[in-house]
PALUMKOL-334818 format. One line per field, with one value per atom (N, C-alpha, C, O, CB): residue number from 1; residue in three letters; x, y, z. Coordinates in pm, 1 decimal. Glycine has a CB too. Layout:
<pts>
num	[NUM  ...]
residu	[ALA  ...]
xx	[X  ...]
yy	[Y  ...]
zz	[Z  ...]
</pts>
This chain:
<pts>
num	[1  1  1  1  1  2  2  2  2  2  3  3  3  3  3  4  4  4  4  4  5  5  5  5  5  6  6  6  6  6  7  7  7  7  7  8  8  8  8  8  9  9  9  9  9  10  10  10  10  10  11  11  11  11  11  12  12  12  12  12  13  13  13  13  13  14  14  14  14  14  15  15  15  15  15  16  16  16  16  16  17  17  17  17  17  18  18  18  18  18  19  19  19  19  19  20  20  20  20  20  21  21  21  21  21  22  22  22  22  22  23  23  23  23  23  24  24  24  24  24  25  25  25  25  25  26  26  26  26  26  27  27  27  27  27  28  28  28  28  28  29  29  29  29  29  30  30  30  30  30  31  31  31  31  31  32  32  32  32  32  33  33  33  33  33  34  34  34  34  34  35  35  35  35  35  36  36  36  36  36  37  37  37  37  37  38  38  38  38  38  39  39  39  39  39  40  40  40  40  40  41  41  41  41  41  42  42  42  42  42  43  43  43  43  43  44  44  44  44  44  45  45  45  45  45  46  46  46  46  46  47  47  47  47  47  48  48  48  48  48  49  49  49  49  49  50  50  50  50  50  51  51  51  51  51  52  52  52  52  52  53  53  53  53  53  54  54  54  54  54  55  55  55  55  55  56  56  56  56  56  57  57  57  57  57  58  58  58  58  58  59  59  59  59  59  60  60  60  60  60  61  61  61  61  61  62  62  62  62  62  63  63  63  63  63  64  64  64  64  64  65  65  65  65  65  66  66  66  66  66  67  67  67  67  67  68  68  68  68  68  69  69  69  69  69  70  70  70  70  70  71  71  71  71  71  72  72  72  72  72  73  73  73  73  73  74  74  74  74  74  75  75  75  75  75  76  76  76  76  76  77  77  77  77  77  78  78  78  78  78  79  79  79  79  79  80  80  80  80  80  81  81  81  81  81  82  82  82  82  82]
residu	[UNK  UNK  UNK  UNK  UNK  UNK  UNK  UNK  UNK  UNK  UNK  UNK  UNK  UNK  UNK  UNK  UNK  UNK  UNK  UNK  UNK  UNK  UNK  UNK  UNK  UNK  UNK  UNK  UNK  UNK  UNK  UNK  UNK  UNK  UNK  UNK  UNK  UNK  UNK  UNK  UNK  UNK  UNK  UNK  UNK  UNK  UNK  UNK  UNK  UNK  UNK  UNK  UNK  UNK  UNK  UNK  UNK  UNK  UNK  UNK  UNK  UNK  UNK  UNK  UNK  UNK  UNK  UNK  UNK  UNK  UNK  UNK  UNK  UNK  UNK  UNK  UNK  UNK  UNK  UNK  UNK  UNK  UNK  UNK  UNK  UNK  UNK  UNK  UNK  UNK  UNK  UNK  UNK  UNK  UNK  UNK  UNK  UNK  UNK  UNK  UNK  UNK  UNK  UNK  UNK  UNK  UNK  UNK  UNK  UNK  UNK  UNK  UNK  UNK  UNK  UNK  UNK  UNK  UNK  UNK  UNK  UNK  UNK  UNK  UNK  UNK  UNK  UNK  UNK  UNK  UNK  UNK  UNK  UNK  UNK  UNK  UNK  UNK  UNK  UNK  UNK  UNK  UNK  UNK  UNK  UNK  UNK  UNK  UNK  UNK  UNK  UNK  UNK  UNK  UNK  UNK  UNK  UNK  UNK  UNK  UNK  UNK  UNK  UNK  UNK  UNK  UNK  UNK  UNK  UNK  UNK  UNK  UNK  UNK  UNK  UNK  UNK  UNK  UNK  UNK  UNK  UNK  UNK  UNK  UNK  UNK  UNK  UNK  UNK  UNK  UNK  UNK  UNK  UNK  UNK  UNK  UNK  UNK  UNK  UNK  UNK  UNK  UNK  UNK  UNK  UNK  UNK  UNK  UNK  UNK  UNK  UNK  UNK  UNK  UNK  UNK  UNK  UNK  UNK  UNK  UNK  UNK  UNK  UNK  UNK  UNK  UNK  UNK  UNK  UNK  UNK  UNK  UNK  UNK  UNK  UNK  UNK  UNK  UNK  UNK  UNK  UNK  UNK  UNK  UNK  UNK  UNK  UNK  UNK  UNK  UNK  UNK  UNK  UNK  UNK  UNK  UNK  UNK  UNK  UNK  UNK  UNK  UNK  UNK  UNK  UNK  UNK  UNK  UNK  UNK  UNK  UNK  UNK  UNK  UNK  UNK  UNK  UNK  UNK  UNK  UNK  UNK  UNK  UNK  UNK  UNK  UNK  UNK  UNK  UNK  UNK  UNK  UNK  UNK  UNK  UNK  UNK  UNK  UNK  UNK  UNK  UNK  UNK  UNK  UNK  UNK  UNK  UNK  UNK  UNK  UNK  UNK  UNK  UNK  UNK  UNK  UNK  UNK  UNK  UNK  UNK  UNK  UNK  UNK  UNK  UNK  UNK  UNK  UNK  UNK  UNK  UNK  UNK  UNK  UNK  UNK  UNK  UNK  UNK  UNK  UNK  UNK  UNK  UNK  UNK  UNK  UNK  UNK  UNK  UNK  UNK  UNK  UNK  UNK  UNK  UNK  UNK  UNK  UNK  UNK  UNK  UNK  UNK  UNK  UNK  UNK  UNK  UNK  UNK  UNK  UNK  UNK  UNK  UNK  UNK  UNK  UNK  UNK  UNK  UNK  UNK  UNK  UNK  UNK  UNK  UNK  UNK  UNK  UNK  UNK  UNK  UNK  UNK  UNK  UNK  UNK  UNK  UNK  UNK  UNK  UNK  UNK  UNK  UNK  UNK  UNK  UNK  UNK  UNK  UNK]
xx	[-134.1  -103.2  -211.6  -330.4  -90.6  -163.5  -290.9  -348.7  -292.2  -294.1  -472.0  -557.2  -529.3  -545.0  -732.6  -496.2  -499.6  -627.6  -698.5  -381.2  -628.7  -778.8  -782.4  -723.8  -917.1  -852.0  -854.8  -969.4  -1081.2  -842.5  -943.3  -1026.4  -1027.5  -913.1  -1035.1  -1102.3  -1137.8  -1088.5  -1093.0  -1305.4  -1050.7  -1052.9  -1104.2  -1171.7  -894.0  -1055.0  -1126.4  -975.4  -975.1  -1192.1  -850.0  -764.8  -680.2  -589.5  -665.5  -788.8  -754.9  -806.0  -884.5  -591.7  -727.2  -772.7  -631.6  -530.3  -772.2  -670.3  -549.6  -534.2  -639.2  -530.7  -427.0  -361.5  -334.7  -292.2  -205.1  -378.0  -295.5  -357.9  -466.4  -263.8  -333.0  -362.8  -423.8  -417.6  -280.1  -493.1  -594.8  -588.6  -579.7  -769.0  -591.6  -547.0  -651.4  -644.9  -506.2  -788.0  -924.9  -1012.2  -955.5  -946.2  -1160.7  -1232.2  -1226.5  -1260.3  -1367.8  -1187.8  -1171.0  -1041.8  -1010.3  -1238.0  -947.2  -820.8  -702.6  -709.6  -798.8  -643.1  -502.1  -424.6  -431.5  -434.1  -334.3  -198.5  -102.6  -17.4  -194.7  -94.6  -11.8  -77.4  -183.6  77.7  -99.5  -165.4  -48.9  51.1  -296.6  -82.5  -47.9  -150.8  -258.6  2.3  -115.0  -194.7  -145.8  -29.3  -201.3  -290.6  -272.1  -368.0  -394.1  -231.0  -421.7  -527.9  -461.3  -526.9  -519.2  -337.7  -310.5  -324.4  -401.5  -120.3  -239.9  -217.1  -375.8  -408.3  -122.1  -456.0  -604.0  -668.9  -708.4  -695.3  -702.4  -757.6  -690.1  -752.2  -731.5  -554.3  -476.5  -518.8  -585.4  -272.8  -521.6  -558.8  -707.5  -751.3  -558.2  -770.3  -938.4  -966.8  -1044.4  -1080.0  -893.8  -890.3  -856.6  -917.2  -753.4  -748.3  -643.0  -719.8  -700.8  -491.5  -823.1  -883.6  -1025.0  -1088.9  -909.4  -1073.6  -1202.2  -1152.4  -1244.0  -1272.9  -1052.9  -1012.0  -1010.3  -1059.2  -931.7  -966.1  -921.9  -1084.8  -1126.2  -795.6  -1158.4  -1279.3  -1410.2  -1525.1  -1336.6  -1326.1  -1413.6  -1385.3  -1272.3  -1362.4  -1520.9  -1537.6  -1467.7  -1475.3  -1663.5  -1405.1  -1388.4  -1495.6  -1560.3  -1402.0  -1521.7  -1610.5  -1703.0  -1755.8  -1699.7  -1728.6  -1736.2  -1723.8  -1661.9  -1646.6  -1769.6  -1644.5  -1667.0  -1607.9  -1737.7  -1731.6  -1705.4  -1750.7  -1817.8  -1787.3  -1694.7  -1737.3  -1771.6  -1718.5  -1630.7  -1897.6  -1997.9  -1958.9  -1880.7  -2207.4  -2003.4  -2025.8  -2083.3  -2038.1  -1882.4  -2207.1  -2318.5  -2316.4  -2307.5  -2460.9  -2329.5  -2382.6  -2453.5  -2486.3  -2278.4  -2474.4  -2602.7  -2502.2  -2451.1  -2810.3  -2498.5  -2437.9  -2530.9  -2648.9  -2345.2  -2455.1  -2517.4  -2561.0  -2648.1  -2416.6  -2508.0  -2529.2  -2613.8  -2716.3  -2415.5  -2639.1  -2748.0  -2850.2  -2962.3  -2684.0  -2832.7  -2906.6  -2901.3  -2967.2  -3001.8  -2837.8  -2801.8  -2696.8  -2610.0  -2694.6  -2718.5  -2700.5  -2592.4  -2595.0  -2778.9  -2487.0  -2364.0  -2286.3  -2279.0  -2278.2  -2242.8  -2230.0  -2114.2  -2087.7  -2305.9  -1959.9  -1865.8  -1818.7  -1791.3  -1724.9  -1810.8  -1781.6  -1645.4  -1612.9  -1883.8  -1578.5  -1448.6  -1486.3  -1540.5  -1286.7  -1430.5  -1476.3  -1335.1  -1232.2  -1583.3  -1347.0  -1234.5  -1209.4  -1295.6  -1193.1  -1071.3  -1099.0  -1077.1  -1021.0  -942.1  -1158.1  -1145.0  -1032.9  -922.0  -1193.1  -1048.2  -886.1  -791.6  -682.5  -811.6  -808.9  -724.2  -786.8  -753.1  -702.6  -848.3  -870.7  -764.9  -704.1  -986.0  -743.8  -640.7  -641.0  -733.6  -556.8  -553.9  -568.7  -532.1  -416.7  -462.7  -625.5  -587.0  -586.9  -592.5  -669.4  -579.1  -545.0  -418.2  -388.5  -620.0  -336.5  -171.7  -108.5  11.3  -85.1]
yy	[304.3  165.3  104.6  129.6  89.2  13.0  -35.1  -114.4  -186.8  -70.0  -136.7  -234.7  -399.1  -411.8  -162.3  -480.5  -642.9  -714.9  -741.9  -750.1  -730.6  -854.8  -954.4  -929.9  -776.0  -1072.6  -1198.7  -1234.7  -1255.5  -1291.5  -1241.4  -1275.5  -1381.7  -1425.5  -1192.8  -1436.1  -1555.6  -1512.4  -1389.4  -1595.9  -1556.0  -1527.1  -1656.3  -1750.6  -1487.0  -1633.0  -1806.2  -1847.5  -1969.5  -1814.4  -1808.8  -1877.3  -1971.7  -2049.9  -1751.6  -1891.9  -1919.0  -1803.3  -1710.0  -1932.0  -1848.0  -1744.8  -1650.5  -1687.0  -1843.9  -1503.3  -1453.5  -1354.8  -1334.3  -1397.2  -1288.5  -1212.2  -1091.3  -1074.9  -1286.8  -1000.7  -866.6  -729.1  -743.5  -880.3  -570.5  -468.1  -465.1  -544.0  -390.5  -355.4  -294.6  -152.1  -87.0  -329.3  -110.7  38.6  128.8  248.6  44.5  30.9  74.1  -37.4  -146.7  146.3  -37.0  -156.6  -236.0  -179.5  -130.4  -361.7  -431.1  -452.3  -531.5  -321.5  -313.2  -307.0  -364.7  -307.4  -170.1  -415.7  -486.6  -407.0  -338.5  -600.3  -373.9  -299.7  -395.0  -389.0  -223.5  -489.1  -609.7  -744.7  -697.8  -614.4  -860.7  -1025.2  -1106.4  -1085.2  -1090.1  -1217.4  -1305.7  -1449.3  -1453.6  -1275.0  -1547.7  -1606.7  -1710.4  -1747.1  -1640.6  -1757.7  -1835.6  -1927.3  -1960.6  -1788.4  -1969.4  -2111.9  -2211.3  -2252.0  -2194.5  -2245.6  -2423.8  -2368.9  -2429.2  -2525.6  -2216.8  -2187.4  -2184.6  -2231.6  -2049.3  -2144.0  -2078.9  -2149.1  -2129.8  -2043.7  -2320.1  -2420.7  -2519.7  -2571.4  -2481.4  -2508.5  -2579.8  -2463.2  -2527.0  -2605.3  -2388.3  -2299.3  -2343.0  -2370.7  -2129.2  -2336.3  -2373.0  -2507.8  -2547.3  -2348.8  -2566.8  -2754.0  -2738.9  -2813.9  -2874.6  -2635.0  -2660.7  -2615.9  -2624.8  -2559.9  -2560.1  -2421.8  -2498.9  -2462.4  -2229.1  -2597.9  -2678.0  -2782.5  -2854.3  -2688.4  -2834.3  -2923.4  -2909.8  -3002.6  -2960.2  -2812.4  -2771.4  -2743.3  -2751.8  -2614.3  -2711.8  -2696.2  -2828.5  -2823.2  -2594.3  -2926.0  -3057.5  -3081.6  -3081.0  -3198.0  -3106.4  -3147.3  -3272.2  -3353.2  -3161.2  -3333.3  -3449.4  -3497.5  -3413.3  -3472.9  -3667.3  -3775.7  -3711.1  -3800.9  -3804.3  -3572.3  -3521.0  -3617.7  -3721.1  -3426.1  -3602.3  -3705.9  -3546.7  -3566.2  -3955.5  -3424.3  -3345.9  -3199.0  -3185.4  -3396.1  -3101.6  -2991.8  -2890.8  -2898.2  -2940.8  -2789.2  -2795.7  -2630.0  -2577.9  -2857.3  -2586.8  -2414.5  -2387.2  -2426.5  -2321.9  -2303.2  -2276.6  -2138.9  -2079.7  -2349.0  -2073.2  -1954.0  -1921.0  -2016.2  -1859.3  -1818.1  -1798.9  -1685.1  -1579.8  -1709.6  -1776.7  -1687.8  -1536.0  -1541.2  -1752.9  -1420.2  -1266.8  -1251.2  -1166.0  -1142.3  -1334.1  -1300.2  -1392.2  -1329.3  -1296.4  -1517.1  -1619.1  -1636.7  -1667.7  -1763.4  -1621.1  -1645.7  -1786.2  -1811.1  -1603.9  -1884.4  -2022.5  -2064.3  -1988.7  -2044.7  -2130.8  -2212.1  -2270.8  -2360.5  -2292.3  -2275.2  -2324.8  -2402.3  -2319.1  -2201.7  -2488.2  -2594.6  -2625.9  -2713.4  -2701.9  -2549.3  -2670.7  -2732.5  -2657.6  -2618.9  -2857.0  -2989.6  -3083.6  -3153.7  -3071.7  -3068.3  -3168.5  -3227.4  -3183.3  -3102.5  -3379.2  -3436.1  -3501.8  -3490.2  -3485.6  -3581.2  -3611.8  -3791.4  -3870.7  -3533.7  -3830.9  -3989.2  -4064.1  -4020.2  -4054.2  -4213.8  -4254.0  -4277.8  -4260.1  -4316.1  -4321.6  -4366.1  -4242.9  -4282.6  -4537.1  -4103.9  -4007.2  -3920.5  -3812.6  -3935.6  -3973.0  -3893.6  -3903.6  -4000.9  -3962.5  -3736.3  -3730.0  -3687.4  -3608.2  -3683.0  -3709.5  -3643.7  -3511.3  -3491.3  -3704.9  -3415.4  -3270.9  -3210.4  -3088.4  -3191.3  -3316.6  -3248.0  -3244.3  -3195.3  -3271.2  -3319.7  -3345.5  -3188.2  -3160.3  -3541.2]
zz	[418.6  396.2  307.9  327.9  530.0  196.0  139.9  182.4  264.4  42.4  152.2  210.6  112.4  -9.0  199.3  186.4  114.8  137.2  234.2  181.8  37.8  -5.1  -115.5  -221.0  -54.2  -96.3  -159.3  -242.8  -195.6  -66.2  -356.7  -447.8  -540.9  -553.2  -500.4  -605.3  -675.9  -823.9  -827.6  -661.4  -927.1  -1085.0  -1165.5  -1124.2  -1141.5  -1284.4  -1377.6  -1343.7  -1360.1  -1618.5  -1305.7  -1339.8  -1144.7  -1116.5  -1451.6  -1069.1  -921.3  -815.7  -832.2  -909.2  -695.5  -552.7  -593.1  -652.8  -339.9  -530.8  -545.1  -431.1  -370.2  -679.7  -387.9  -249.4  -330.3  -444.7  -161.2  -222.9  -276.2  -268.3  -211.9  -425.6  -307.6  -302.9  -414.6  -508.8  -275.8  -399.1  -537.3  -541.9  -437.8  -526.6  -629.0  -684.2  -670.5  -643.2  -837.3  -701.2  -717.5  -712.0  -711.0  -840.6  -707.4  -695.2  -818.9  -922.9  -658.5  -823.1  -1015.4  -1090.4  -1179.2  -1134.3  -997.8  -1049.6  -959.2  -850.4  -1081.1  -960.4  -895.2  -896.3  -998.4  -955.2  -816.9  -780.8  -777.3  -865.9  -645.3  -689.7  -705.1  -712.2  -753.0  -598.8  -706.7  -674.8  -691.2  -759.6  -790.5  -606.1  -592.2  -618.1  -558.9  -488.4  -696.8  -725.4  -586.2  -571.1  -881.8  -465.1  -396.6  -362.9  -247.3  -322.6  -463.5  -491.3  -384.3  -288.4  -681.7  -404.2  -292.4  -165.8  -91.2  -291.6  -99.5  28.4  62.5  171.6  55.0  -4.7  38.6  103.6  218.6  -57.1  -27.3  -19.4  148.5  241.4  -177.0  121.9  265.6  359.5  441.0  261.1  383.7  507.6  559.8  671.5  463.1  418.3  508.4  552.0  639.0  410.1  479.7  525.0  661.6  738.0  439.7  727.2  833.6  983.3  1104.6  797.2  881.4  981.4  1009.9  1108.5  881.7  932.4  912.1  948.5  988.5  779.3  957.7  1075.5  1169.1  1233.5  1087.8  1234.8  1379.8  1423.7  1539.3  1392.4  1317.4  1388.9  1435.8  1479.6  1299.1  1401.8  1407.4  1560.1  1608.9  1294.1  1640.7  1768.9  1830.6  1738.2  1779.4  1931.9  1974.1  1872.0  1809.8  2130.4  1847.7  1842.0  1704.8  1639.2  2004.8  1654.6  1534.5  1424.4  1449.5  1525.4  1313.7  1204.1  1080.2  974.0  1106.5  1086.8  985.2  1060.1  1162.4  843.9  979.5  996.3  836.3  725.5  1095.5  896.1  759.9  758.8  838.3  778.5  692.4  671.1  543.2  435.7  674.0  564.5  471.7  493.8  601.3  496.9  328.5  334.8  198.6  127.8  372.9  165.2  30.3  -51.2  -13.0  93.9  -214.4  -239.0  -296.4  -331.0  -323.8  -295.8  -295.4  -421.2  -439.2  -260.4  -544.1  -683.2  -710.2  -736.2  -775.7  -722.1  -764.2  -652.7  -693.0  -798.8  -497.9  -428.9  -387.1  -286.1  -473.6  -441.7  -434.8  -254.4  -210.7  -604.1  -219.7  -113.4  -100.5  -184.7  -105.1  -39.5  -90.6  29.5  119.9  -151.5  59.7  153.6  148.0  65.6  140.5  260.3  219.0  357.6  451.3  121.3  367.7  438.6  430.4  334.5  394.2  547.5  552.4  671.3  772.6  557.4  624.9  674.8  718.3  651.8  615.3  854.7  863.1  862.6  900.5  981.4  810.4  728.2  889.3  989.6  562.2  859.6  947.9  1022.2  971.9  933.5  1152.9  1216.5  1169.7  1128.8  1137.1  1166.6  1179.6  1298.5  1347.2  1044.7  1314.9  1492.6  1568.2  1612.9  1600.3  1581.0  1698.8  1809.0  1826.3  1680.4  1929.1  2077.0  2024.5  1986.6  2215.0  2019.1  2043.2  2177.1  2193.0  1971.0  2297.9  2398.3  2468.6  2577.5  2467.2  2364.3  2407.5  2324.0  2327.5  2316.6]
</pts>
């Protein structure tokens, strides 16, 4: 079975098998699903009384620091215990 993995290009995020490391077998270009998944997923991770949730890591090639944060808008706090 092939292995699926997600990668970045200049033109978007993309889905799919690889033939070899560099080479594509099939892709799918999925920049909106990607971006809405981590919003959905960085939402769900904001605490009661929270107003954002953060995630930091370093990137491997520049060594640079990289920070991303959703935050959630006011008065959209919801009962997530219903």
């Amino acid at each position: 079975m092939a292995e699926y993995h997600v990668g970045c290009g200049l033109a978007g995020i993309y889905a799919g098998t690889i033939k070899k490391p560099g080479e594509w077998k099939n892709k799918s270009e999925v920049t909106g699903e990607a971006l809405r998944s981590v919003a959905e997923f960085m939402l769900g991770k904001i605490k009661p009384g929270d107003k954002a949730y953060e995630i930091t890591w370093i990137n491997s090639e520049s060594g640079e620091k990289i920070v991303l944060t959703c935050h959630r808008e006011a008065g959209d706090e919801k009962d997530r215990d219903n």
